[in-house]
VMD Tcl script that draws the C-alpha trace (Angstrom):
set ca {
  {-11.20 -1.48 14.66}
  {-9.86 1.39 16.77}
  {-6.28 2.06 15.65}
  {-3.96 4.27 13.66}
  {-5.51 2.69 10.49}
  {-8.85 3.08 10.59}
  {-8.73 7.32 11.15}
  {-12.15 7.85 9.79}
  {-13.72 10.08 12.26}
  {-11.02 10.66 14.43}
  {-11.04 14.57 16.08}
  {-7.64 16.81 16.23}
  {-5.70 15.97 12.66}
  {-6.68 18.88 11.12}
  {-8.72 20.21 7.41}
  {-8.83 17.50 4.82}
  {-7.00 18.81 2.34}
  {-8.79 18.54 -1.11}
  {-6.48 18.84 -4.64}
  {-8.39 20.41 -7.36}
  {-9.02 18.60 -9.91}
  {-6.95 15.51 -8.48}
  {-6.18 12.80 -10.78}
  {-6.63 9.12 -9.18}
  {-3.37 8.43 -9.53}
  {-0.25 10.80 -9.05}
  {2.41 8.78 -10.44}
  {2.51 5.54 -12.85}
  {3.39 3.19 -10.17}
  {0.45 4.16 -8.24}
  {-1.41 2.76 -11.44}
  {0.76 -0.40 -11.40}
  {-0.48 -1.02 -7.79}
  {-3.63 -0.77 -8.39}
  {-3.44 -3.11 -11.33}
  {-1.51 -5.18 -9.09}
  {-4.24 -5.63 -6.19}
  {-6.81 -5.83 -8.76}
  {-5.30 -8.41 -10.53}
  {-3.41 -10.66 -7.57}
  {-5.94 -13.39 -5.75}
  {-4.40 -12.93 -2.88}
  {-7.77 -11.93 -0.92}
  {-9.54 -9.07 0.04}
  {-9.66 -9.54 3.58}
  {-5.72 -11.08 3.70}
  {-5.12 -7.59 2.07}
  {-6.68 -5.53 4.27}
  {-5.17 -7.32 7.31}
  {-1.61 -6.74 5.85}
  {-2.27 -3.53 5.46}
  {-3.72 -3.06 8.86}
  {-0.95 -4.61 10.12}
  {1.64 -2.31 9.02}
  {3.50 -0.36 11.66}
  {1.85 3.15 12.72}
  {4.64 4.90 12.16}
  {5.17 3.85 8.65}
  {1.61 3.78 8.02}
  {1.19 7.94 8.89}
  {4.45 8.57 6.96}
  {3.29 6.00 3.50}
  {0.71 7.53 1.04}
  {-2.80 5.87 0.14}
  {-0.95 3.53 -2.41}
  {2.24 2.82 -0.56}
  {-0.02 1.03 1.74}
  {-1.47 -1.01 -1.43}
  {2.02 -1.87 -2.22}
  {2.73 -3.00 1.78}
  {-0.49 -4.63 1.55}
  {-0.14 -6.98 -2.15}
  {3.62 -7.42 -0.97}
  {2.71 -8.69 2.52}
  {-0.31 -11.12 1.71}
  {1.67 -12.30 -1.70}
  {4.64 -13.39 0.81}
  {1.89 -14.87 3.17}
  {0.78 -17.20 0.80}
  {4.08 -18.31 -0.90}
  {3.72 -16.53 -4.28}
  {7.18 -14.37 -3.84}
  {9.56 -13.92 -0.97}
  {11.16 -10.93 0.35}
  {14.26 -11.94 -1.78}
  {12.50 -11.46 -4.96}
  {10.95 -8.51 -4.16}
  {14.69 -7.23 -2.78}
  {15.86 -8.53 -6.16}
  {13.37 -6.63 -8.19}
  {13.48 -3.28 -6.59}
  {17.26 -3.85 -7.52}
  {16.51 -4.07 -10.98}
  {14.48 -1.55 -10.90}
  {16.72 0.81 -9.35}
  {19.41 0.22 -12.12}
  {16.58 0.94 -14.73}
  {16.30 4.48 -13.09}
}
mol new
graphics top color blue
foreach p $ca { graphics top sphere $p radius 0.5 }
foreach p [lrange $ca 0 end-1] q [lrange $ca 1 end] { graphics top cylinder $p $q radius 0.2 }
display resetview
């Protein structure tokens, strides 16, 4: 693969910025993704395609696990487990809950 996401190796973007002591996740729903990928048997090449599927734009300006989430959401639609209006539906729920 030569495109936006596969950068591995790719000259000009600069240090790699390493956190101290990073944890693996930053946030809980970076956990819940995780749990949700691991968990989901939706595939692991249907996941990567989604993933690599993803516009560039929005895949330079997502984080690591925002592309899990893109990824799980995308092959989950592919293969009729949810639809985009239960997903809308839940983020709306979720939003309330904030």
């Amino acid at each position: 693969m030569n495109s936006i996401h596969d950068m591995g190796g790719m000259d000009g973007l600069g240090p790699l910025e390493i956190e101290a002591n990073e944890p693996v996740f930053h946030a809980d729903w970076e956990r819940r993704v995780f749990g949700m990928v691991m968990t989901t048997r939706c595939g692991t090449e249907r996941f990567r395609h989604a993933i690599e599927r993803m516009p560039p734009a929005d895949y330079l300006r997502t984080s690591y696990f925002e592309h899990w989430l893109h990824g799980v959401e995308t092959a989950l639609i592919e293969i009729g487990t949810l639809n985009e209006d239960e997903i809308a539906t839940r983020m709306e729920e979720l939003k309330a809950a904030d």
